[in-house]
PyMOL commands that place a pseudoatom at each C-alpha (Angstrom):
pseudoatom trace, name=CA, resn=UNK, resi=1, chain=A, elem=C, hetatm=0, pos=[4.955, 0.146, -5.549]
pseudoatom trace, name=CA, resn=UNK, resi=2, chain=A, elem=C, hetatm=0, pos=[7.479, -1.881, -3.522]
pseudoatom trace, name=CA, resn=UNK, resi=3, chain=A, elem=C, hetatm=0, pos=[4.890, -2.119, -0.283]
pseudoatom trace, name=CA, resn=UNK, resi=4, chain=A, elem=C, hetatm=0, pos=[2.028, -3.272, -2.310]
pseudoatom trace, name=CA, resn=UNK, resi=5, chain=A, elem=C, hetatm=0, pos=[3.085, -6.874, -2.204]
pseudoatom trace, name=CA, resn=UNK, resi=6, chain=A, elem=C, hetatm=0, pos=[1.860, -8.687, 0.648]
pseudoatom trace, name=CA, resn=UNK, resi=7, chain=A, elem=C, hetatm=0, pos=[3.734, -11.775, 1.047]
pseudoatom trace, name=CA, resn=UNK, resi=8, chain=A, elem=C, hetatm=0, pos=[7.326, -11.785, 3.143]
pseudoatom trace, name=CA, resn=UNK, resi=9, chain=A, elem=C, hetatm=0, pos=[10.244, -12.508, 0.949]
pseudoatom trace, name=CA, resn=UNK, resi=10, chain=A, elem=C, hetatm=0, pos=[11.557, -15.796, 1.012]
pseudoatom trace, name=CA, resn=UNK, resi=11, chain=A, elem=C, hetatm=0, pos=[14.541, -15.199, 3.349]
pseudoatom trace, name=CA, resn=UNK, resi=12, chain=A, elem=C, hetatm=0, pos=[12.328, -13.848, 5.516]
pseudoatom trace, name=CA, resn=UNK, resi=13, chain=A, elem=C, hetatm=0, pos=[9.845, -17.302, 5.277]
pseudoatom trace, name=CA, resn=UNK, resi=14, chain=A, elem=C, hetatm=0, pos=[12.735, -19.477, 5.990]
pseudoatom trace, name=CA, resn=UNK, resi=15, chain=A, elem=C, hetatm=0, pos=[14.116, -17.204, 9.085]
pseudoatom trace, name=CA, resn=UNK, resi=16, chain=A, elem=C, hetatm=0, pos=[10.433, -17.581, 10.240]
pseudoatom trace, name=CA, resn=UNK, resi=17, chain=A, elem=C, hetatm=0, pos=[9.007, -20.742, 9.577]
pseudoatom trace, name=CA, resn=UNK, resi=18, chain=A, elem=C, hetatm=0, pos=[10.007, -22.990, 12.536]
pseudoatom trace, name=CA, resn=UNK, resi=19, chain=A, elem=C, hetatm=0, pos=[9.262, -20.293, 14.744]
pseudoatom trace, name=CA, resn=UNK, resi=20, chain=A, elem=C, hetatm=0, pos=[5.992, -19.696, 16.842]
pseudoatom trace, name=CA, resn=UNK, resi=21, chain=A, elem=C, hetatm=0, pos=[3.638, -15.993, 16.360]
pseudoatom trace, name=CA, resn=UNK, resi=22, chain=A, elem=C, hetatm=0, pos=[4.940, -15.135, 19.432]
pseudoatom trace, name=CA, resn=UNK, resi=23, chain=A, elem=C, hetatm=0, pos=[8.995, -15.260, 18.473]
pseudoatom trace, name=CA, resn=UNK, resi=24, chain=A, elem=C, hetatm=0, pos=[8.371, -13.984, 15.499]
pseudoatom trace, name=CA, resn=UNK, resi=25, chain=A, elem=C, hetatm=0, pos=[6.649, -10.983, 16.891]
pseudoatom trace, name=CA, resn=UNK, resi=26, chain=A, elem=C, hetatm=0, pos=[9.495, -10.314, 19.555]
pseudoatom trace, name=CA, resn=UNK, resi=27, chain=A, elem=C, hetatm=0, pos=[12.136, -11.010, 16.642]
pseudoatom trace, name=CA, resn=UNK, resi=28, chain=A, elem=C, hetatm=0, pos=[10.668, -8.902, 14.230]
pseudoatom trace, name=CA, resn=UNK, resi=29, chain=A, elem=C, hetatm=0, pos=[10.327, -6.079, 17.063]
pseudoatom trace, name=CA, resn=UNK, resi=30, chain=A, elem=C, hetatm=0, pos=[14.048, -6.542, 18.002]
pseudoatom trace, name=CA, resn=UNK, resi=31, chain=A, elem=C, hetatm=0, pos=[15.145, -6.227, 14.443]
pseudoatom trace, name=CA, resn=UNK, resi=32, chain=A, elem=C, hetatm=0, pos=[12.800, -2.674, 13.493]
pseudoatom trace, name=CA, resn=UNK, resi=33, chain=A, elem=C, hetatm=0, pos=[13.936, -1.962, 16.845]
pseudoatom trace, name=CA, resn=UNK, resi=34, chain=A, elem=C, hetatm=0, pos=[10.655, -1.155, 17.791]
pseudoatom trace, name=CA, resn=UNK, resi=35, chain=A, elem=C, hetatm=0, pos=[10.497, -2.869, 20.907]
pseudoatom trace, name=CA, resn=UNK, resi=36, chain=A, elem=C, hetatm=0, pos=[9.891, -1.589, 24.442]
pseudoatom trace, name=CA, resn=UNK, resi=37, chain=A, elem=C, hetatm=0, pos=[13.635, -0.767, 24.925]
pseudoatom trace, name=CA, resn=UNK, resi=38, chain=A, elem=C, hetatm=0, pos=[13.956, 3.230, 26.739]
pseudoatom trace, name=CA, resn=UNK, resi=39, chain=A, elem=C, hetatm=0, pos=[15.383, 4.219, 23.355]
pseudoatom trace, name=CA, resn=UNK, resi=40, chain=A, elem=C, hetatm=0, pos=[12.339, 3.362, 21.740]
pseudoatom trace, name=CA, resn=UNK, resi=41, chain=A, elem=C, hetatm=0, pos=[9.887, 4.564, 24.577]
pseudoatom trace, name=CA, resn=UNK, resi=42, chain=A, elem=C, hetatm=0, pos=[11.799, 7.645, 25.322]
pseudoatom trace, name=CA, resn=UNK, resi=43, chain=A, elem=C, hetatm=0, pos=[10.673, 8.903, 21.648]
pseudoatom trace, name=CA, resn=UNK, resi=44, chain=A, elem=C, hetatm=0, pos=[7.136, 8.880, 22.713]
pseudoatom trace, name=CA, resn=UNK, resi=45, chain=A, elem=C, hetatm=0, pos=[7.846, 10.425, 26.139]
pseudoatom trace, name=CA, resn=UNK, resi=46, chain=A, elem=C, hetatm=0, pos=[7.148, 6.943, 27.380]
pseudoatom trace, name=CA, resn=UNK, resi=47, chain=A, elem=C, hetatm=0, pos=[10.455, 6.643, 29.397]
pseudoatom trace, name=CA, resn=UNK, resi=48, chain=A, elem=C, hetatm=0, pos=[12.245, 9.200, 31.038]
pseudoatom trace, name=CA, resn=UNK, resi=49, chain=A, elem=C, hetatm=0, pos=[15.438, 9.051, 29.453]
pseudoatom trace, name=CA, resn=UNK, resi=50, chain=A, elem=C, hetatm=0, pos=[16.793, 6.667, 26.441]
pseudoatom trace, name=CA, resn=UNK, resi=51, chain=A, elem=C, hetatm=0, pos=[18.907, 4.989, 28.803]
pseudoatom trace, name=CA, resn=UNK, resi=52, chain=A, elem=C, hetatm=0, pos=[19.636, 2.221, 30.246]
pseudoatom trace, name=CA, resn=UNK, resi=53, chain=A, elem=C, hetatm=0, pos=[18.917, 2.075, 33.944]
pseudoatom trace, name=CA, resn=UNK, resi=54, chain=A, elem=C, hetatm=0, pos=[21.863, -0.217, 34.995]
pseudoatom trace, name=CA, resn=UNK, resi=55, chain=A, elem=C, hetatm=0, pos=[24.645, 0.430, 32.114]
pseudoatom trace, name=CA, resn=UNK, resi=56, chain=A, elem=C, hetatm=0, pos=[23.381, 4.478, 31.805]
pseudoatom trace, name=CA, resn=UNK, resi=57, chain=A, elem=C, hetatm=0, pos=[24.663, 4.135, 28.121]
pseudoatom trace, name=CA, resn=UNK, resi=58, chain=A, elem=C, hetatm=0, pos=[21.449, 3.975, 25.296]
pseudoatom trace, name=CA, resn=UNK, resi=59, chain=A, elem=C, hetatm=0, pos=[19.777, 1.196, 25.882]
pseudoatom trace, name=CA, resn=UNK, resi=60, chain=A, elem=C, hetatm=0, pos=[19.659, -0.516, 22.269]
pseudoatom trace, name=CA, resn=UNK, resi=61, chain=A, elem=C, hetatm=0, pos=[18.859, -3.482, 21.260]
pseudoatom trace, name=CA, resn=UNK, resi=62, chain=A, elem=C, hetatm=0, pos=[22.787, -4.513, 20.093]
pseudoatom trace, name=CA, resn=UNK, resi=63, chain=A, elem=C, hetatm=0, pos=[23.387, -2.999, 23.910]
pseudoatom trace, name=CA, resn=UNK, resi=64, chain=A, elem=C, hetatm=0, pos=[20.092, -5.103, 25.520]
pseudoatom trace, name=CA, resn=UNK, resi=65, chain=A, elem=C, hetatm=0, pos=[21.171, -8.333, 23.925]
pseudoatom trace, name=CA, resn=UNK, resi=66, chain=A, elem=C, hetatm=0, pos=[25.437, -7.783, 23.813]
pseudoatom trace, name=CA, resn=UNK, resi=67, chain=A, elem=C, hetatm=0, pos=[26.404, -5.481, 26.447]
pseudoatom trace, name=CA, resn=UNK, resi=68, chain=A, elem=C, hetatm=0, pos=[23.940, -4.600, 28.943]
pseudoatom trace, name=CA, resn=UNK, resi=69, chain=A, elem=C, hetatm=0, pos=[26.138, -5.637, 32.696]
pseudoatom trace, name=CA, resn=UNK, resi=70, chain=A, elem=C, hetatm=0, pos=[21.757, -7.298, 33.718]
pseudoatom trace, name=CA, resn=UNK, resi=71, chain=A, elem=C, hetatm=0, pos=[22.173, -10.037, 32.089]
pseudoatom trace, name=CA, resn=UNK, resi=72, chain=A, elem=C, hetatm=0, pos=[25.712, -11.076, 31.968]
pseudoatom trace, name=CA, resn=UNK, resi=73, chain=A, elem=C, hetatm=0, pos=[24.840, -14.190, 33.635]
pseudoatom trace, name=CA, resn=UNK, resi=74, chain=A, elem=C, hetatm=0, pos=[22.247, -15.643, 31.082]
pseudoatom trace, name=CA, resn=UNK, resi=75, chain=A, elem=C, hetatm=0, pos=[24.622, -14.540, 28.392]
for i in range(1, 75): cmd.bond("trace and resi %d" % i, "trace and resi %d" % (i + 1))
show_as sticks, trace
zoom trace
Protein backbone atom coordinates (compact mmCIF):
# COMPACT_ATOMS: atom_id res chain seq x y z
CA UNK A 1 0.00 0.00 0.00
CA UNK A 2 0.73 3.71 -0.56
CA UNK A 3 1.54 4.30 3.47
CA UNK A 4 3.87 1.44 3.70
CA UNK A 5 6.81 3.42 2.44
CA UNK A 6 8.62 5.17 5.00
CA UNK A 7 10.75 7.70 3.50
CA UNK A 8 9.22 11.47 2.63
CA UNK A 9 9.07 12.12 -1.03
CA UNK A 10 11.62 14.13 -2.43
CA UNK A 11 9.73 17.46 -2.61
CA UNK A 12 9.05 17.04 0.67
CA UNK A 13 13.18 16.42 1.54
CA UNK A 14 14.06 19.52 -0.25
CA UNK A 15 11.11 21.76 1.48
CA UNK A 16 12.68 20.27 4.70
CA UNK A 17 16.19 19.95 4.61
CA UNK A 18 17.58 23.37 5.70
CA UNK A 19 15.12 23.48 8.27
CA UNK A 20 15.53 22.57 12.07
CA UNK A 21 13.01 19.46 13.94
CA UNK A 22 11.41 22.10 15.45
CA UNK A 23 10.15 24.14 12.04
CA UNK A 24 9.53 21.28 10.52
CA UNK A 25 7.22 20.09 13.21
CA UNK A 26 5.28 23.53 13.36
CA UNK A 27 5.28 23.51 9.37
CA UNK A 28 4.13 20.21 8.97
CA UNK A 29 1.33 20.96 11.75
CA UNK A 30 0.30 24.18 9.87
CA UNK A 31 0.00 22.37 6.62
CA UNK A 32 -2.33 19.00 8.11
CA UNK A 33 -3.77 21.77 9.91
CA UNK A 34 -3.42 20.00 12.92
CA UNK A 35 -2.12 22.59 14.99
CA UNK A 36 -3.47 24.17 18.18
CA UNK A 37 -5.65 26.66 16.19
CA UNK A 38 -9.66 26.76 18.00
CA UNK A 39 -10.72 25.06 14.76
CA UNK A 40 -8.65 22.26 15.47
CA UNK A 41 -9.17 22.19 19.37
CA UNK A 42 -12.80 22.90 19.18
CA UNK A 43 -13.15 19.25 17.48
CA UNK A 44 -11.96 17.67 20.60
CA UNK A 45 -14.02 19.94 22.89
CA UNK A 46 -10.68 21.50 23.64
CA UNK A 47 -11.83 25.13 22.85
CA UNK A 48 -15.03 26.55 23.30
CA UNK A 49 -15.88 27.61 20.00
CA UNK A 50 -13.84 27.25 16.50
CA UNK A 51 -13.31 30.80 16.51
CA UNK A 52 -11.17 33.18 16.59
CA UNK A 53 -11.18 35.27 19.72
CA UNK A 54 -10.25 38.68 18.13
CA UNK A 55 -11.55 38.32 14.30
CA UNK A 56 -14.80 35.92 15.63
CA UNK A 57 -14.54 34.37 12.04
CA UNK A 58 -12.92 30.41 12.10
CA UNK A 59 -9.80 30.66 13.15
CA UNK A 60 -7.78 28.70 10.30
CA UNK A 61 -4.64 28.49 9.58
CA UNK A 62 -4.98 30.61 5.94
CA UNK A 63 -7.02 33.09 8.58
CA UNK A 64 -4.05 32.74 11.57
CA UNK A 65 -1.28 33.45 9.12
CA UNK A 66 -3.33 35.97 6.30
CA UNK A 67 -6.10 37.61 7.97
CA UNK A 68 -6.29 37.40 11.58
CA UNK A 69 -6.54 41.73 12.66
CA UNK A 70 -3.52 40.13 16.02
CA UNK A 71 -0.96 40.22 14.08
CA UNK A 72 -1.28 42.79 11.46
CA UNK A 73 1.74 44.41 12.70
CA UNK A 74 4.31 41.47 12.32
CA UNK A 75 2.72 40.82 8.98
Amino acid sequence: AIFDDPKPSKATTCMYKDLSRPQTSILTQLRSTHIGLNTFLYRFHLAPSPDCKHCLVPEIVSHYLLACTRFCHQR
